[in-house]
N, C-alpha and C positions, 0 to 999 in steps of 0.2 A: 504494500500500500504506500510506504512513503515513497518507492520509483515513481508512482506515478502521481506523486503532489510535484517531485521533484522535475518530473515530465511534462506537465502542467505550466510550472514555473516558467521552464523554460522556452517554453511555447508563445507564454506571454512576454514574455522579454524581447522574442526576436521579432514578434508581432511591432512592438513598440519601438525598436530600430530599424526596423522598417518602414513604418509611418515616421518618423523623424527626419528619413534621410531620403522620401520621397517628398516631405515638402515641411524644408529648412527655413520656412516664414515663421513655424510657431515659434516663438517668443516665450520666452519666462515673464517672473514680476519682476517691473525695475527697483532698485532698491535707491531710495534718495538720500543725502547724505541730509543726516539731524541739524543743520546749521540755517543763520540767516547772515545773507551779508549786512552789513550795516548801512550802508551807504547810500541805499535804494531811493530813488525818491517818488518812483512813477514807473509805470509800463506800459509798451504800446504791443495790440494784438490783431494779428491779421484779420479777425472779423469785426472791429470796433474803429480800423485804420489809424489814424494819427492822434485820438480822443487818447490822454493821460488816464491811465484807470489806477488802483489802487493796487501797489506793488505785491506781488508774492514775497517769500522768505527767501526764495533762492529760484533759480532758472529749473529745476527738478521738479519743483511744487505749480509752476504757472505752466500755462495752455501751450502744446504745441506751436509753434511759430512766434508765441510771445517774447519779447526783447523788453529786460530788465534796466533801465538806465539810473546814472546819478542824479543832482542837482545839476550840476552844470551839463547835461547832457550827454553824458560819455554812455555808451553802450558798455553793458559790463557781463552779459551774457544772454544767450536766446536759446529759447526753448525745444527743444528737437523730440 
């Protein structure tokens, strides 16, 4: 009986590198780093255009395509 949990297993394993490496889009969870820059002052987001919205903590935490900037306008990260 345990050959064949252990046949089982294995079945499913190869089931699942199989599906992996026929289609290498699935993605994991990203993992964001626990920090906030300080210096933020604003962000601009591709669906809201050039409108200053209220900054995320970090380019991890704000909306794809969003760009993080300072006070003085410097870009300091964008969101991917």
């Amino acid at each position: 009986m345990a050959c064949n949990k252990v046949g089982v297993l294995h079945v499913f394993l190869l089931c699942g590198a199989i599906l992996l490496s026929v289609n290498p889009e699935i993605t994991f969870a990203k993992a964001c780093p626990q920090f906030c820059y300080g210096d933020v002052a604003y962000m601009t987001c591709p669906s809201s255009g050039n409108e200053h919205l209220a900054p995320a903590c970090n380019c991890c935490l704000a909306g794809k395509g969003c760009t993080l900037y300072s006070a003085d306008g410097t870009s300091i990260c964008t969101a991917t």
